[in-house]
N, C-alpha and C positions, 0 to 999 in steps of 0.2 A: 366367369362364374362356372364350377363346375355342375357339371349335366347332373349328377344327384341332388342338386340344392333344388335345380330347375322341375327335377322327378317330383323332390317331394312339396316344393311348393303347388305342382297340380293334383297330386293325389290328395294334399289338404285341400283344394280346388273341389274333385269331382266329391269328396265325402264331404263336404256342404252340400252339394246338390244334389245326391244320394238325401239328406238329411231334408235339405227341402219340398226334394221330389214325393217322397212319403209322408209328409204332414200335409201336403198338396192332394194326394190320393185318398188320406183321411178325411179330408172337407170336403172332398167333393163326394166321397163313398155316402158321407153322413150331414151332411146339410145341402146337398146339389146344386152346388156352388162352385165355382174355381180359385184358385185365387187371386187372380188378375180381376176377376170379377169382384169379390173381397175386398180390395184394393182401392179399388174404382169407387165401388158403394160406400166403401170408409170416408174416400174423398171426399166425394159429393155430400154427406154428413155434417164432415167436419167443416166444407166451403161456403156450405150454400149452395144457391144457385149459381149455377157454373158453364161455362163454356165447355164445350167439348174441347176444341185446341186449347184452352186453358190446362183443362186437366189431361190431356195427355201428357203437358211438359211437368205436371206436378207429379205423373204413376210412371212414367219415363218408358210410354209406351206408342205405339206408332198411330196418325187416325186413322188410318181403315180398321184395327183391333182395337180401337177406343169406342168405335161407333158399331161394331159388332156386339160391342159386349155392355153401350146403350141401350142395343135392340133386344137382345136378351133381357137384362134387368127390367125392358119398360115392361117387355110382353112376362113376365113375371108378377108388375105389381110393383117393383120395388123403387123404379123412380119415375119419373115423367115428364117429358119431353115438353119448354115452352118457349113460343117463338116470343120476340122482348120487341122485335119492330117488324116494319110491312114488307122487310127482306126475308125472306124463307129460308135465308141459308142462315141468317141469326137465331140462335136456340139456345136456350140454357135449358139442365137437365137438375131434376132437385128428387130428392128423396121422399118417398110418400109414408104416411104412417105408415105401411105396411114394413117398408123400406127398413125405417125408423126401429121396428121391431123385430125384424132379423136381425138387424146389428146389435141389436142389446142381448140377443141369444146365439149371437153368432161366436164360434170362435176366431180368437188373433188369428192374421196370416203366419207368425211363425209359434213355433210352440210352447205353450208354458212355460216349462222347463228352461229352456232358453232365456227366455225373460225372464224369468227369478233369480236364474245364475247372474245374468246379465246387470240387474236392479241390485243384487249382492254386491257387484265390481265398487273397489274404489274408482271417485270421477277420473281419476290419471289414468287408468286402465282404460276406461271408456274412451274416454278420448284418446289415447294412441289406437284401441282397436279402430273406431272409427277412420284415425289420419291413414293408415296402415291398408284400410278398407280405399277411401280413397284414393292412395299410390295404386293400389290393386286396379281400380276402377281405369283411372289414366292410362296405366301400363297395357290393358287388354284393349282400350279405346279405338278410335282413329291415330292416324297418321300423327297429324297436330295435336295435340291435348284442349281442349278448350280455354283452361286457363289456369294458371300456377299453381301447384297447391303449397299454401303455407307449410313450414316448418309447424310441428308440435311444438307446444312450450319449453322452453329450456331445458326442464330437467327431463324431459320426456326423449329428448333427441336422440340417447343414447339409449336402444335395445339393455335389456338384461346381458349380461354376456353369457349366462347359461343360459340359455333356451328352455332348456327345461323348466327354469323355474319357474314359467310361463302356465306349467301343468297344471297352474294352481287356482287358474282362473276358471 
C-alpha cells in the first residue's frame, strides 16, 4: 500500500479526534461532565442496575476508570452504589432521579450535527460506515483480532470507485 494512502487514512484518523476532542471540551466546559462519564451515566440509564464489570465491557473501558468515574458520579448525586448480596465486592450501580435529570438535559456524547447527518444516511451507508468502523477498530487492535468480522452485504462489498463521491455523505 502506498505510504500516502496510509498518511491520509491517519490524518482522516486524527480530524475525528480533533472533532471529538472539542465536543468533549464543550461538555465538560458547559455541563461538568466528561464524556466517558456521559457514557457511563447513559449506560447505567439505559441497563439498570448494573455491575461495574458489566459495564465496563458495555463503554469499552478499563475497571480502575470505570470505578473512578463511579466514585465521581456517586459523590455528584447522580447514581448509587448497591451491594445485591453479604459479599462486599458485589455492587450494582443505578441512576438516581437526580441522575435521571441530567440526562434528559444532558447533551449526546457526539455532536448534533453529526447525528442528523448521520439519521440523513441511507441504512447502506450506515452500515458500510459502521463495517468500515469496525475493519478500523480490528486493524489498530491487538495482535489477534478477537473475532472475524463479517463481510457487508453483497452489494455493499464493493467501495464506490470514486471516493469522492463518498463527499456526499
Amino acid at each position: 500500500m502506498p505510504e500516502t494512502v496510509s498518511m491520509q487514512i491517519m490524518m482522516r484518523l486524527r480530524q475525528i479526534i480533533q472533532g471529538l476532542s472539542k465536543h468533549s471540551k464543550y461538555i465538560q466546559e458547559n455541563y461538568k461532565v466528561t464524556v466517558p462519564q456521559l457514557i457511563c451515566l447513559r449506560a447505567i440509564y439505559e441497563h439498570g442496575p448494573i455491575s461495574l464489570g458489566a459495564l465496563t465491557k458495555i463503554v469499552f473501558l478499563n475497571n480502575s476508570t470505570v470505578t473512578g468515574i463511579a466514585d465521581r458520579l456517586e459523590k455528584r448525586g447522580l447514581i448509587q452504589r448497591n451491594r445485591i448480596s453479604r459479599d462486599r465486592r458485589q455492587v450494582h450501580v443505578e441512576i438516581t432521579r437526580e441522575g435521571i435529570a441530567f440526562i434528559q438535559q444532558a447533551p449526546t456524547p457526539l455532536q448534533d450535527r453529526f447525528l442528523q447527518r448521520l439519521n440523513a444516511l441511507d441504512p447502506d451507508k450506515i452500515t458500510m460506515i459502521l463495517w468500515c468502523l469496525e475493519m478500523l477498530v480490528d486493524m489498530l487492535g491487538p495482535e489477534k483480532p478477537a473475532a472475524k468480522i463479517p463481510a457487508p452485504p453483497g452489494h455493499l462489498a464493493q467501495p464506490p470507485e470514486d471516493i469522492s463521491s463518498m463527499d456526499n455523505i
